[in-house]
PDB file of N, CA, C and O in Angstrom, chain B, residues numbered from 101:
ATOM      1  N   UNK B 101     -57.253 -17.871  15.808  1.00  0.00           N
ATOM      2  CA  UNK B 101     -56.435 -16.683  15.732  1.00  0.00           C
ATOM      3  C   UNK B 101     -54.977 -17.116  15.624  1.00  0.00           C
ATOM      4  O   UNK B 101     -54.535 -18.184  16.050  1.00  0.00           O
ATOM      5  N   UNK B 102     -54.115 -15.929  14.853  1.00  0.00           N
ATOM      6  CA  UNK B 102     -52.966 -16.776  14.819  1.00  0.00           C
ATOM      7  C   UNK B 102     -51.546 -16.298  15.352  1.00  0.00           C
ATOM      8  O   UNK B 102     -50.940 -15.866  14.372  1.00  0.00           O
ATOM      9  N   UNK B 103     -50.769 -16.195  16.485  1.00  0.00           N
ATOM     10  CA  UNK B 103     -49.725 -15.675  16.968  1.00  0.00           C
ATOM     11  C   UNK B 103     -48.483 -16.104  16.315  1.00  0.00           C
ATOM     12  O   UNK B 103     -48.350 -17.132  15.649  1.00  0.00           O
ATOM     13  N   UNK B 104     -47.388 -15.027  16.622  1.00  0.00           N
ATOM     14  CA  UNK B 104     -46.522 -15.445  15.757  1.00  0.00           C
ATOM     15  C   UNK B 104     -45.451 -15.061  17.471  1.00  0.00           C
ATOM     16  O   UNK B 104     -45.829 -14.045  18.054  1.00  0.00           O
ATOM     17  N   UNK B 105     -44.908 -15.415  17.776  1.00  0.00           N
ATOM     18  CA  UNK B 105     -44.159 -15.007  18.888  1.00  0.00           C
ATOM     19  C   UNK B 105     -42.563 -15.312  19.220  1.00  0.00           C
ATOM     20  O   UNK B 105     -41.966 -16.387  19.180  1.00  0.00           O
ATOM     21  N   UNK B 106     -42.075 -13.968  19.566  1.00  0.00           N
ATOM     22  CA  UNK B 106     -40.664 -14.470  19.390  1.00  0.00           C
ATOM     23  C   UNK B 106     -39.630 -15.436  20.799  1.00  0.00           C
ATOM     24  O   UNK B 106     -39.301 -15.119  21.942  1.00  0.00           O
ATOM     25  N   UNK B 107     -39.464 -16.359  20.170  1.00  0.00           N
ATOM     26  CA  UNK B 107     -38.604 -17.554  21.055  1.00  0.00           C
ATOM     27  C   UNK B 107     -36.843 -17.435  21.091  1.00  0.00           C
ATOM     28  O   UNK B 107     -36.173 -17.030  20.141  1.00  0.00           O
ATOM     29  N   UNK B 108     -36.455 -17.755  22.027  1.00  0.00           N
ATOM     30  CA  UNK B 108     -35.284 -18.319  22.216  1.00  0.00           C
ATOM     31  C   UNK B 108     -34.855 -18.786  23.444  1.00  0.00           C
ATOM     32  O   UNK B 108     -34.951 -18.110  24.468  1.00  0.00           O
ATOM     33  N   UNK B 109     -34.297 -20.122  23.400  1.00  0.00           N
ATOM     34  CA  UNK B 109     -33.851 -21.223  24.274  1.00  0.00           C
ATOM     35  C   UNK B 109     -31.921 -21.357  24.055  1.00  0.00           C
ATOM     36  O   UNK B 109     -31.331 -22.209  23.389  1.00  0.00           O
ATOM     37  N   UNK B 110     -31.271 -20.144  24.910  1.00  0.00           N
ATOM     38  CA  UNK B 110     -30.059 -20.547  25.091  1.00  0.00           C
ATOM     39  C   UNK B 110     -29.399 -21.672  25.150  1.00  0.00           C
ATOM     40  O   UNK B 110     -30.142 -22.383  25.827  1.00  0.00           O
ATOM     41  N   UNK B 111     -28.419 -22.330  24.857  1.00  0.00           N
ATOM     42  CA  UNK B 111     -27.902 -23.773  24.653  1.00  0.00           C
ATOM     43  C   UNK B 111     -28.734 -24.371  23.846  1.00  0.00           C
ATOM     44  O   UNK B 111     -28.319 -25.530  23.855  1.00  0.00           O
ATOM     45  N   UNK B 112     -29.633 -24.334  23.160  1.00  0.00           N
ATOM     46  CA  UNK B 112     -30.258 -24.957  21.997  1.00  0.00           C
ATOM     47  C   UNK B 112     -30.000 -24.576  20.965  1.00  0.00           C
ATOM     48  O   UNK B 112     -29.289 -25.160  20.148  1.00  0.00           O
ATOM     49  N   UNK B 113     -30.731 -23.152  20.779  1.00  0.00           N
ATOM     50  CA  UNK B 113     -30.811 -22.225  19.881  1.00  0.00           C
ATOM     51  C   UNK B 113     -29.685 -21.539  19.237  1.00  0.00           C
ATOM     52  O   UNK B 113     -29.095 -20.921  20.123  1.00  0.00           O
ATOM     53  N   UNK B 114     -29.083 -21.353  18.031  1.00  0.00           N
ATOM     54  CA  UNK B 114     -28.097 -20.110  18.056  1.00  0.00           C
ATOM     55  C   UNK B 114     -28.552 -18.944  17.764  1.00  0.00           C
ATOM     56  O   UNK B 114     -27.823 -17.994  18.050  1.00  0.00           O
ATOM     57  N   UNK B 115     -29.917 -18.663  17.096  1.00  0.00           N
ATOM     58  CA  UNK B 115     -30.409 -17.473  17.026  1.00  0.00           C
ATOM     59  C   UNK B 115     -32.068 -17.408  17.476  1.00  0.00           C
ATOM     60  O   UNK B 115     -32.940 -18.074  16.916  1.00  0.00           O
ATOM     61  N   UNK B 116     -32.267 -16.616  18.423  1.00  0.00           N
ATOM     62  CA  UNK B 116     -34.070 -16.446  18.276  1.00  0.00           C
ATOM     63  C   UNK B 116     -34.526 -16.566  17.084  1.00  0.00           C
ATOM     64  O   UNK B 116     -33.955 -16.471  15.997  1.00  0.00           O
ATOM     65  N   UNK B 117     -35.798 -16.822  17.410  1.00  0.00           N
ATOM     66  CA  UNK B 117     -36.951 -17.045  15.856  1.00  0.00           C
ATOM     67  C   UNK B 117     -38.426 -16.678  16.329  1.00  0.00           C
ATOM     68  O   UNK B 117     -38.689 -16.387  17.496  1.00  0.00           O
ATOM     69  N   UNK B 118     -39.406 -16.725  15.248  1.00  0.00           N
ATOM     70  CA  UNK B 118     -40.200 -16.359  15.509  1.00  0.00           C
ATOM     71  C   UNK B 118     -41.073 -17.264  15.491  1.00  0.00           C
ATOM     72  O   UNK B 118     -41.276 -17.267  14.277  1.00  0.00           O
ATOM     73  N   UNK B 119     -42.068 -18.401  16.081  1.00  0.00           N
ATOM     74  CA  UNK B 119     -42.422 -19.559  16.125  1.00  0.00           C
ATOM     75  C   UNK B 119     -43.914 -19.206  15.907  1.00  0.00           C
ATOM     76  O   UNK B 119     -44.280 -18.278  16.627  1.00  0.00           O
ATOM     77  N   UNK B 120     -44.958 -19.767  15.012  1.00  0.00           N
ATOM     78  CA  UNK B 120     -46.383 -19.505  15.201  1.00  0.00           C
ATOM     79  C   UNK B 120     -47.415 -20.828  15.477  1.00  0.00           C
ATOM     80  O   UNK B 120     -47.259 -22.031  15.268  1.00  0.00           O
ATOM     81  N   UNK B 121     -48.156 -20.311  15.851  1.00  0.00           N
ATOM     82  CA  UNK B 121     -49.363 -20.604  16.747  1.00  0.00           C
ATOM     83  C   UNK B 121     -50.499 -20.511  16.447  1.00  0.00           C
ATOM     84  O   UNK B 121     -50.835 -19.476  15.873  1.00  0.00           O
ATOM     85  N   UNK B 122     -51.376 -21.411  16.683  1.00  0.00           N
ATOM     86  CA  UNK B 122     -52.674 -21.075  16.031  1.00  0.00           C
ATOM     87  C   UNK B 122     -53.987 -21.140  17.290  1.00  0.00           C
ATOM     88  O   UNK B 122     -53.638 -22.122  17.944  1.00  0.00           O
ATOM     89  N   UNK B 123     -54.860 -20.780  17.728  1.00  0.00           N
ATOM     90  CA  UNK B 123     -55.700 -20.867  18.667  1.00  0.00           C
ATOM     91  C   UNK B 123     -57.076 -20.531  18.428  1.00  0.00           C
ATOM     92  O   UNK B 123     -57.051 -19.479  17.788  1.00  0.00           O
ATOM     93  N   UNK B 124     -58.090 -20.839  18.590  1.00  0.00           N
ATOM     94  CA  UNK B 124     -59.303 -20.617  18.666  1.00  0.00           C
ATOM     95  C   UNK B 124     -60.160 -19.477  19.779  1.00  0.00           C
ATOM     96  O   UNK B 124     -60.624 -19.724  20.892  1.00  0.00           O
ATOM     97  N   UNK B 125     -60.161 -18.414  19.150  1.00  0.00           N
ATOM     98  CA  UNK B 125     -60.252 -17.605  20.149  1.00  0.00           C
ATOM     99  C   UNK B 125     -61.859 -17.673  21.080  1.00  0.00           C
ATOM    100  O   UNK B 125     -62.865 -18.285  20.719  1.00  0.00           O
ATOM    101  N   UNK B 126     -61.750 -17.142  21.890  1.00  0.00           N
ATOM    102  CA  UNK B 126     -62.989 -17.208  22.902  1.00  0.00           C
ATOM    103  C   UNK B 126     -63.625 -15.707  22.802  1.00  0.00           C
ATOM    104  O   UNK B 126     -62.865 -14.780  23.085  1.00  0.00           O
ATOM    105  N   UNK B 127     -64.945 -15.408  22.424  1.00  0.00           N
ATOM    106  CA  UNK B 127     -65.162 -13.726  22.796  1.00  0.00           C
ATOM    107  C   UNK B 127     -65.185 -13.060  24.047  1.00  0.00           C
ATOM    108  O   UNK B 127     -65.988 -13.142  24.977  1.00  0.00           O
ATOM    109  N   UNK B 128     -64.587 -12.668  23.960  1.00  0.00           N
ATOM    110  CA  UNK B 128     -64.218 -11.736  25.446  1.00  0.00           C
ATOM    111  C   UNK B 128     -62.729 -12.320  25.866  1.00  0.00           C
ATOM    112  O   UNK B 128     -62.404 -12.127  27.038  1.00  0.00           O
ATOM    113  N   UNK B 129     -61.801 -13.015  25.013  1.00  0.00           N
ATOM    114  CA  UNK B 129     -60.687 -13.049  25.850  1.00  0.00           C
ATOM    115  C   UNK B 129     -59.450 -12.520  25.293  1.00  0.00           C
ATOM    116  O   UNK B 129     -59.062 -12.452  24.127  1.00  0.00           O
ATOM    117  N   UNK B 130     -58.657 -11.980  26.944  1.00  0.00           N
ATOM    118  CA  UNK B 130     -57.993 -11.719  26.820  1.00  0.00           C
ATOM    119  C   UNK B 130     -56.628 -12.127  26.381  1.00  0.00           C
ATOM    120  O   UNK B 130     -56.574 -13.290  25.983  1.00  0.00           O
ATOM    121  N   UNK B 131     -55.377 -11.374  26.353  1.00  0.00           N
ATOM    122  CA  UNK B 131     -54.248 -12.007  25.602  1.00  0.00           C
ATOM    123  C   UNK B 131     -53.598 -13.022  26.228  1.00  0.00           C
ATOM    124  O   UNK B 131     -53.281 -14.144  25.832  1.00  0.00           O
ATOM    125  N   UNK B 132     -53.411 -12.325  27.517  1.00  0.00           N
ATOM    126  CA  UNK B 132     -53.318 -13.331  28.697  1.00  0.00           C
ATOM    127  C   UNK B 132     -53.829 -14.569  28.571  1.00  0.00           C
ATOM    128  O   UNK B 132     -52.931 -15.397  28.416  1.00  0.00           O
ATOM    129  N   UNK B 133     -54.693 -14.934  28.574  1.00  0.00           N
ATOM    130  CA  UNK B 133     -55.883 -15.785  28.494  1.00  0.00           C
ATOM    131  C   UNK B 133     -55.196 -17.047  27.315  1.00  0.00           C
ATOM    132  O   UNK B 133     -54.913 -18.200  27.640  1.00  0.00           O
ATOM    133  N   UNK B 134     -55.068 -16.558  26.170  1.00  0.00           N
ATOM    134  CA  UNK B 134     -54.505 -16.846  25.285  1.00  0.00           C
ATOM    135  C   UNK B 134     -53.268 -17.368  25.136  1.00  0.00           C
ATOM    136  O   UNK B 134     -52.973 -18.333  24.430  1.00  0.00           O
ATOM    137  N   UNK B 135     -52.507 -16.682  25.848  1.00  0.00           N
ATOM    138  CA  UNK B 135     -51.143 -17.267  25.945  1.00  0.00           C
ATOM    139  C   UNK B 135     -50.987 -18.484  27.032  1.00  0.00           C
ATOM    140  O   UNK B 135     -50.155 -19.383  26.912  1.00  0.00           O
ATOM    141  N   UNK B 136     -51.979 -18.361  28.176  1.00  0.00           N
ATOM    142  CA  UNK B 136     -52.484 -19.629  28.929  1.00  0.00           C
ATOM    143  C   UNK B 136     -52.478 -21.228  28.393  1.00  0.00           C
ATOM    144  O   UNK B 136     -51.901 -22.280  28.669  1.00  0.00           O
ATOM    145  N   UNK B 137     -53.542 -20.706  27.402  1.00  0.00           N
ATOM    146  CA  UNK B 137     -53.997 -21.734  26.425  1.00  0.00           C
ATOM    147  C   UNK B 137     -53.035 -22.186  25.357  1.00  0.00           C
ATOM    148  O   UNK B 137     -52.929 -23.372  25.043  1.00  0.00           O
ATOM    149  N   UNK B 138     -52.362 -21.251  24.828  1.00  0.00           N
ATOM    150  CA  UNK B 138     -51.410 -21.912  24.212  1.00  0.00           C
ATOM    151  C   UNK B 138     -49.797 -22.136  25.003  1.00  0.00           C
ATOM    152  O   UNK B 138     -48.837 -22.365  24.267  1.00  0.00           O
ATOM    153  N   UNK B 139     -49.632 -22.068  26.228  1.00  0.00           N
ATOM    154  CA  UNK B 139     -48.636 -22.768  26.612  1.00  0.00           C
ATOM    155  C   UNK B 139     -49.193 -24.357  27.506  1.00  0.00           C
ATOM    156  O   UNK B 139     -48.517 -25.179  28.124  1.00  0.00           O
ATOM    157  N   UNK B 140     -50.860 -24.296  27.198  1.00  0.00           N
ATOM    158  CA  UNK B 140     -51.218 -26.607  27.621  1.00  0.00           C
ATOM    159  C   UNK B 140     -50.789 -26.840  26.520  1.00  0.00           C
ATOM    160  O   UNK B 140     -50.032 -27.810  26.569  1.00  0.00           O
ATOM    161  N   UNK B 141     -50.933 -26.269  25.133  1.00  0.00           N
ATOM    162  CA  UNK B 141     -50.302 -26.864  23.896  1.00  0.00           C
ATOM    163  C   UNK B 141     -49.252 -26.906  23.904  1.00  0.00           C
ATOM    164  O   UNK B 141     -48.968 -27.779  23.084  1.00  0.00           O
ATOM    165  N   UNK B 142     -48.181 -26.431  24.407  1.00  0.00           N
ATOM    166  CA  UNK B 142     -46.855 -26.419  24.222  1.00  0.00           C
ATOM    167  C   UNK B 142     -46.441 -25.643  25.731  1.00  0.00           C
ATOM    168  O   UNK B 142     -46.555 -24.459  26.047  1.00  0.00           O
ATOM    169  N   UNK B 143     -45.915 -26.818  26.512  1.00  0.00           N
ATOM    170  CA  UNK B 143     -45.582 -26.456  27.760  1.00  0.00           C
ATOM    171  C   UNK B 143     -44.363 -25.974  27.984  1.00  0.00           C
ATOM    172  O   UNK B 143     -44.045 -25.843  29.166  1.00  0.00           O
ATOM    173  N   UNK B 144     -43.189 -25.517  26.727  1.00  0.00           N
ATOM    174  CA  UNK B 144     -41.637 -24.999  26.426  1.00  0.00           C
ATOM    175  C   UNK B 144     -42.316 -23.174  26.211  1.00  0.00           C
ATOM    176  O   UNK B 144     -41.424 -22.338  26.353  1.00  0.00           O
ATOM    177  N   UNK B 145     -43.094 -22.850  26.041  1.00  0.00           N
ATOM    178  CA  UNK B 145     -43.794 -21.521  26.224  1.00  0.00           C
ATOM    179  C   UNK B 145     -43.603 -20.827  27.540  1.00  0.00           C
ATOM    180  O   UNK B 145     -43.952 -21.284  28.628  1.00  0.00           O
ATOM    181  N   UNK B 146     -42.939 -19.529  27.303  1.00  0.00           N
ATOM    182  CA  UNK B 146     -42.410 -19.311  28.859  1.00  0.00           C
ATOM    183  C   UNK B 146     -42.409 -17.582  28.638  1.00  0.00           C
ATOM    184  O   UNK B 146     -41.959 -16.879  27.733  1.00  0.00           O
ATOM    185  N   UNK B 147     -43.280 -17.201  30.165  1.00  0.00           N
ATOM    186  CA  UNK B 147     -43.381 -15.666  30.075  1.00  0.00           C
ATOM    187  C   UNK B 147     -44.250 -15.582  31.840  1.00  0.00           C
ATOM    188  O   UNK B 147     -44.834 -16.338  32.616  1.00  0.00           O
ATOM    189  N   UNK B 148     -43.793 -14.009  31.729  1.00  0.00           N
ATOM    190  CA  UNK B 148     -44.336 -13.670  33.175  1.00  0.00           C
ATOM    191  C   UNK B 148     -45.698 -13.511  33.371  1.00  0.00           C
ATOM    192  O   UNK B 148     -46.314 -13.314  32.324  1.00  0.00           O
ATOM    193  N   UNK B 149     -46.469 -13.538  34.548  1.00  0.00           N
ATOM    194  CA  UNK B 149     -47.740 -13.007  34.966  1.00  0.00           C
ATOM    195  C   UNK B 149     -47.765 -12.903  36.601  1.00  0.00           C
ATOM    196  O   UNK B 149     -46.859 -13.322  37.321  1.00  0.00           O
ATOM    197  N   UNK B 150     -48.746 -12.385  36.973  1.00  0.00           N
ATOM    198  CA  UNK B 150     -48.921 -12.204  38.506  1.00  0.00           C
ATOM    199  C   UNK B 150     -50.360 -12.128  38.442  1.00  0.00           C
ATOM    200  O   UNK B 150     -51.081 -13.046  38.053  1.00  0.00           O
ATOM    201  N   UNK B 151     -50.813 -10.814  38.904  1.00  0.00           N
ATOM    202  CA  UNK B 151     -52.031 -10.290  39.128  1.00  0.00           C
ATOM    203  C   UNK B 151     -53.335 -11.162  38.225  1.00  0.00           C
ATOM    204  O   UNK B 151     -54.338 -11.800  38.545  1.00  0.00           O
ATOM    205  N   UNK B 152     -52.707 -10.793  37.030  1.00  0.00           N
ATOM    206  CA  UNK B 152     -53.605 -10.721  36.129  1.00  0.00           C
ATOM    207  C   UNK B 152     -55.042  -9.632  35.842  1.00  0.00           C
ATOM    208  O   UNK B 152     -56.027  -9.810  35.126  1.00  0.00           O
ATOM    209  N   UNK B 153     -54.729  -8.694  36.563  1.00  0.00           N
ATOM    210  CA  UNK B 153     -55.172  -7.843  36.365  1.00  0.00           C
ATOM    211  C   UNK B 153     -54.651  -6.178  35.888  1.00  0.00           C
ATOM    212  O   UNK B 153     -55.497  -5.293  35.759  1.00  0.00           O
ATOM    213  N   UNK B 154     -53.437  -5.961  35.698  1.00  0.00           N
ATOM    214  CA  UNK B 154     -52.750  -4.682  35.233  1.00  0.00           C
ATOM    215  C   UNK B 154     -52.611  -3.897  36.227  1.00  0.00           C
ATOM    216  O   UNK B 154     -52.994  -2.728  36.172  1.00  0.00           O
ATOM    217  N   UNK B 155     -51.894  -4.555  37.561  1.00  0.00           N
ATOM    218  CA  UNK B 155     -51.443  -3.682  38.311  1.00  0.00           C
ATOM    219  C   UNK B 155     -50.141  -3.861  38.299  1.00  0.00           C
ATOM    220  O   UNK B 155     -49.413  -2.891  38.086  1.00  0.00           O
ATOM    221  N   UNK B 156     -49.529  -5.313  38.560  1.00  0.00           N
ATOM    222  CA  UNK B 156     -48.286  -5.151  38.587  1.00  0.00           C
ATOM    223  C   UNK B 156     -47.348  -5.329  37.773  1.00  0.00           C
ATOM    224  O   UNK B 156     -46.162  -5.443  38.085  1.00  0.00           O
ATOM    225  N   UNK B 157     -47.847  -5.371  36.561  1.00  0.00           N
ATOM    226  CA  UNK B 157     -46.842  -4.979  34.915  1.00  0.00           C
ATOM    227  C   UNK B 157     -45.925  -6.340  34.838  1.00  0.00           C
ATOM    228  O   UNK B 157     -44.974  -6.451  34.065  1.00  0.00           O
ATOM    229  N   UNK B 158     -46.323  -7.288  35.693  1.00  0.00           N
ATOM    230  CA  UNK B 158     -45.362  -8.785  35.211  1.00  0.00           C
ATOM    231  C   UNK B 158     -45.363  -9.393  33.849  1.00  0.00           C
ATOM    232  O   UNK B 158     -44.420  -9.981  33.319  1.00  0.00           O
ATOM    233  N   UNK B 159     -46.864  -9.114  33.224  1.00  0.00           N
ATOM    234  CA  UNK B 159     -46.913  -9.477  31.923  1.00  0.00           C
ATOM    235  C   UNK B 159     -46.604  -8.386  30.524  1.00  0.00           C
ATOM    236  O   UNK B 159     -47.037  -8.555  29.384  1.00  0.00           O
ATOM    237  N   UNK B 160     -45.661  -7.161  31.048  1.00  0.00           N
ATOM    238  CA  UNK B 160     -45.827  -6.496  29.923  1.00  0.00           C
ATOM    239  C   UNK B 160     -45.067  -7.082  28.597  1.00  0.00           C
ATOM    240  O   UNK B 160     -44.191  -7.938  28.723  1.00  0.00           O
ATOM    241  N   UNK B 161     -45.357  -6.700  27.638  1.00  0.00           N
ATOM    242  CA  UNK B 161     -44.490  -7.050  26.544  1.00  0.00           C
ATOM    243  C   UNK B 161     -44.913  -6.082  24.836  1.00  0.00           C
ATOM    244  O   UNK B 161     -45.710  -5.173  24.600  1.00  0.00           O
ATOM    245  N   UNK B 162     -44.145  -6.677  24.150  1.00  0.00           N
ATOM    246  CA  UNK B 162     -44.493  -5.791  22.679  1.00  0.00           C
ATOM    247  C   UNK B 162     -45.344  -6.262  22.188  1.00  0.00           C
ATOM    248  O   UNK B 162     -44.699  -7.018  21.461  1.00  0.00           O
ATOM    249  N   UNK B 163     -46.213  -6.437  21.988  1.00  0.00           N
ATOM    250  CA  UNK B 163     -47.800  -6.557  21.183  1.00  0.00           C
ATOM    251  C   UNK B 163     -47.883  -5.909  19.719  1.00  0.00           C
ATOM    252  O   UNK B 163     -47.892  -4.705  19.465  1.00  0.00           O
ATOM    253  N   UNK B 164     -47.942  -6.982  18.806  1.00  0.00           N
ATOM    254  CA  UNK B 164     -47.901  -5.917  17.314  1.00  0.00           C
ATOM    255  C   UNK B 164     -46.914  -4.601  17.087  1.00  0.00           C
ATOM    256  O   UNK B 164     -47.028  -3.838  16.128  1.00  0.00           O
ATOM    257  N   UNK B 165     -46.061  -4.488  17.997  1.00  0.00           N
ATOM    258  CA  UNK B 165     -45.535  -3.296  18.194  1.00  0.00           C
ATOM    259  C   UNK B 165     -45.500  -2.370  19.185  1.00  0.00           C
ATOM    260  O   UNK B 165     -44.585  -1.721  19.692  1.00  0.00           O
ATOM    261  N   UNK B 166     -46.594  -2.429  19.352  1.00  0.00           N
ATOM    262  CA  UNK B 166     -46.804  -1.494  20.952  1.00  0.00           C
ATOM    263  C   UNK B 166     -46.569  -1.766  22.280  1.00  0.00           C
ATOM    264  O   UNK B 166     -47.471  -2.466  22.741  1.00  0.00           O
ATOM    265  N   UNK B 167     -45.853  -1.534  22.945  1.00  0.00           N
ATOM    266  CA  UNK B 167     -45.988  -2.240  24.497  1.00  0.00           C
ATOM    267  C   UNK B 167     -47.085  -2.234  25.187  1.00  0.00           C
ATOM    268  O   UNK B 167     -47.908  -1.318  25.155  1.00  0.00           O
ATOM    269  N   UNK B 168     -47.190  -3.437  25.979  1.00  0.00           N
ATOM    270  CA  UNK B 168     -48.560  -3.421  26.700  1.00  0.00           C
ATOM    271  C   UNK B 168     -48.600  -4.549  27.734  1.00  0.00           C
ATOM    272  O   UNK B 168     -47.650  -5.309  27.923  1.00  0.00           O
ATOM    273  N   UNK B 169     -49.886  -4.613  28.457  1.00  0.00           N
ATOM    274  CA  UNK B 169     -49.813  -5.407  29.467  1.00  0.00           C
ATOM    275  C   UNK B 169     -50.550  -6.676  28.689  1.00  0.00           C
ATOM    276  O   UNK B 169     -51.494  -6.289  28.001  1.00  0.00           O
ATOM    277  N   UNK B 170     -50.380  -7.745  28.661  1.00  0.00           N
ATOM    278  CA  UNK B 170     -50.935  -9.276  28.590  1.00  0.00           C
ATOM    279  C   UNK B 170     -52.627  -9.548  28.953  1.00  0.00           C
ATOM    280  O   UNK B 170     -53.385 -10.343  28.398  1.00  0.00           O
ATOM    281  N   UNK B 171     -52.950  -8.493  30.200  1.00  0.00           N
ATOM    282  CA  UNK B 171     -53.685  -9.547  31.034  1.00  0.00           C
ATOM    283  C   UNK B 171     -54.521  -8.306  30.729  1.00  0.00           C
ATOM    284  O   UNK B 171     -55.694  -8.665  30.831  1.00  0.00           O
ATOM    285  N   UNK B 172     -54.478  -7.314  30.478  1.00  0.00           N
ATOM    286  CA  UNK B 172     -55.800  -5.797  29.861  1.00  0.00           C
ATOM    287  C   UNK B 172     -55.866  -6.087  28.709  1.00  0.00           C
ATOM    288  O   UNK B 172     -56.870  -5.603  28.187  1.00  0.00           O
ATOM    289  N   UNK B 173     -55.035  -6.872  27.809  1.00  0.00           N
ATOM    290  CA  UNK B 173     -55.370  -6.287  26.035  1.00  0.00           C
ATOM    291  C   UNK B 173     -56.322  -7.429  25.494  1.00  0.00           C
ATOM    292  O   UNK B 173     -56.143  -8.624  25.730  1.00  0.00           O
ATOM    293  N   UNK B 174     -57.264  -6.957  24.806  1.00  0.00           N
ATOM    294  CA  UNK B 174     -58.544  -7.639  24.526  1.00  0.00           C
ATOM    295  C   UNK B 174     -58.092  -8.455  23.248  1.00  0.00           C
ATOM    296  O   UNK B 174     -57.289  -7.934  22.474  1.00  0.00           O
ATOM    297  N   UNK B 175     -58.575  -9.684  23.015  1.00  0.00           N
ATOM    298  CA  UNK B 175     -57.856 -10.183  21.792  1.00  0.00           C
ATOM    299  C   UNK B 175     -58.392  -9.436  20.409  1.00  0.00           C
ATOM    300  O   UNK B 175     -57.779  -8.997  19.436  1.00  0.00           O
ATOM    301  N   UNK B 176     -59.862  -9.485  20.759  1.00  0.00           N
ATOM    302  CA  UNK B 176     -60.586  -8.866  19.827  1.00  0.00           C
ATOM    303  C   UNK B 176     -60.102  -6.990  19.295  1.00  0.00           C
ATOM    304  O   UNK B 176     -60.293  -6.097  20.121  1.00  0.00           O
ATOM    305  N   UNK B 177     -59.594  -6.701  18.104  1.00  0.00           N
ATOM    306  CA  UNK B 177     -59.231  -5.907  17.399  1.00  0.00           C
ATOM    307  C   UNK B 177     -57.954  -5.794  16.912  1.00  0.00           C
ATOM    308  O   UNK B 177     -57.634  -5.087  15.957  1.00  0.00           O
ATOM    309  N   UNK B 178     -56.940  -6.755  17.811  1.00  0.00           N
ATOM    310  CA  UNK B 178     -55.893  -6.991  17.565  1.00  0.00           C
ATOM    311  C   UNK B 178     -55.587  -7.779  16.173  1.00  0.00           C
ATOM    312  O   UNK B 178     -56.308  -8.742  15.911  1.00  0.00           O
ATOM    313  N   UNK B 179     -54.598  -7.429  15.310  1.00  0.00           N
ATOM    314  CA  UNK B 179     -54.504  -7.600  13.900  1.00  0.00           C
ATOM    315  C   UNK B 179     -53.728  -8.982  13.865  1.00  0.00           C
ATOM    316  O   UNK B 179     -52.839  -9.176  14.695  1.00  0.00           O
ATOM    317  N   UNK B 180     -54.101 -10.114  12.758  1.00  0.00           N
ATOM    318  CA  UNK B 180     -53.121 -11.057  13.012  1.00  0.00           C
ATOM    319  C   UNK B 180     -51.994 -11.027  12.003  1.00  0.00           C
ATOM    320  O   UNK B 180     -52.105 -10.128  11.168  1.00  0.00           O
ATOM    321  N   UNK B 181     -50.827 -11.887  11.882  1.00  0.00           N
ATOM    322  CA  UNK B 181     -51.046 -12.623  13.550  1.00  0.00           C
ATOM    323  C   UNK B 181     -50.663 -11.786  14.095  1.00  0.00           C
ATOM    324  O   UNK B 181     -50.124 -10.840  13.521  1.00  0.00           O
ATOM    325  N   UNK B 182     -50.899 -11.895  16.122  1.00  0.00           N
ATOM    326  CA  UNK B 182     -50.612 -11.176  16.899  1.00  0.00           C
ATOM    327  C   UNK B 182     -48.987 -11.647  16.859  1.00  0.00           C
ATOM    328  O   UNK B 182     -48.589 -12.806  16.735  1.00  0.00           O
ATOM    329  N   UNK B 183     -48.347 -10.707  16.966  1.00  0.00           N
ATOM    330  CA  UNK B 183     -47.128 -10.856  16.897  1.00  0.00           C
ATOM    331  C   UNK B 183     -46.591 -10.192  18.347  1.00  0.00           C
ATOM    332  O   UNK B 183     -46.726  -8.997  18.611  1.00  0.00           O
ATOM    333  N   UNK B 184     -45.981 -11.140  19.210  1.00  0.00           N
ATOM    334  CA  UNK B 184     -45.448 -11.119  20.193  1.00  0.00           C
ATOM    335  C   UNK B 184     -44.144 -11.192  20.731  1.00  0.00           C
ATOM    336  O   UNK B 184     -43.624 -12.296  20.570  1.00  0.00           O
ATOM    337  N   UNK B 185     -43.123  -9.944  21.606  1.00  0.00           N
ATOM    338  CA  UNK B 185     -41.644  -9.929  21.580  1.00  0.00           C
ATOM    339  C   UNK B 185     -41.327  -9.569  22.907  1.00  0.00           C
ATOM    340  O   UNK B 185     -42.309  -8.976  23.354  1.00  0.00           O
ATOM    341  N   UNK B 186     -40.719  -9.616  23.482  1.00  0.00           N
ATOM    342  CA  UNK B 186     -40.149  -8.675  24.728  1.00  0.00           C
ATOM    343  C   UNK B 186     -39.921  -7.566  24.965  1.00  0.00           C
ATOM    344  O   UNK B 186     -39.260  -7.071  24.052  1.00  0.00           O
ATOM    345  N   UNK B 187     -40.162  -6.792  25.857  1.00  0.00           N
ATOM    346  CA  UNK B 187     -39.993  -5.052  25.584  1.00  0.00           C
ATOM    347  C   UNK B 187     -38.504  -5.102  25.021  1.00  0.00           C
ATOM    348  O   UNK B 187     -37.493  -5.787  25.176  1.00  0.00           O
ATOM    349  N   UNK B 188     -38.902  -4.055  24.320  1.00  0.00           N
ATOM    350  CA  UNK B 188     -37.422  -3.396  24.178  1.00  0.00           C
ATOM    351  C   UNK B 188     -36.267  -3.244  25.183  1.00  0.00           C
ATOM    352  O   UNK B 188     -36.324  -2.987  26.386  1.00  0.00           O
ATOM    353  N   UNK B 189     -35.367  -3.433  24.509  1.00  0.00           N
ATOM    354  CA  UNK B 189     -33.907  -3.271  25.770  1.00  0.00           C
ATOM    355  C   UNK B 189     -33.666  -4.895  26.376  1.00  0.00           C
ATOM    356  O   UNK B 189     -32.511  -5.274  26.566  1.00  0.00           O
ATOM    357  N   UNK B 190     -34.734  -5.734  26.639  1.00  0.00           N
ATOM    358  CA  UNK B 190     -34.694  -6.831  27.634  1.00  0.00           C
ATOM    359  C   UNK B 190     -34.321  -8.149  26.413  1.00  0.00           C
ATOM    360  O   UNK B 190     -34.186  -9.315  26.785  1.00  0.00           O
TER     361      UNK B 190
END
């Protein structure tokens, strides 16, 4: 499966970008899950979680567009690449 997700590293960077990713998905997993796996590939990958279950909204973010939680959204139906950003405003 293939993510496309947006990065930026202050004092490195002068502008965010959008960096992609490629992963082998598992059936039944989640996005969460996913983003797990691809930050052992690349340990400069950096984002919130807690629960991991969708109570306490640490992992929300923009998903294809939509906001959502990380650790509820199923990989399966999601369009690629999954394209991944920070909520709005942040």
């Amino acid at each position: 499966m293939r993510f496309s997700i947006y990065r930026y590293r202050p004092g490195i960077d002068a502008q965010p970008f959008m960096q992609d990713y490629e992963l082998e998905a598992e059936p039944g997993m989640m996005l969460l899950d996913a983003l797990l796996q691809l930050k052992a590939q690349d340990d400069s990958l950096s984002f919130r979680r807690s629960c991991g279950e969708g109570i306490c909204g640490s992992d929300a973010m923009n998903i294809n567009g939509k906001n959502g939680l990380a650790c509820i959204t199923p990989l399966k139906g999601l369009r690629e690449p999954v394209t991944l950003r920070p909520l709005p405003g942040l």
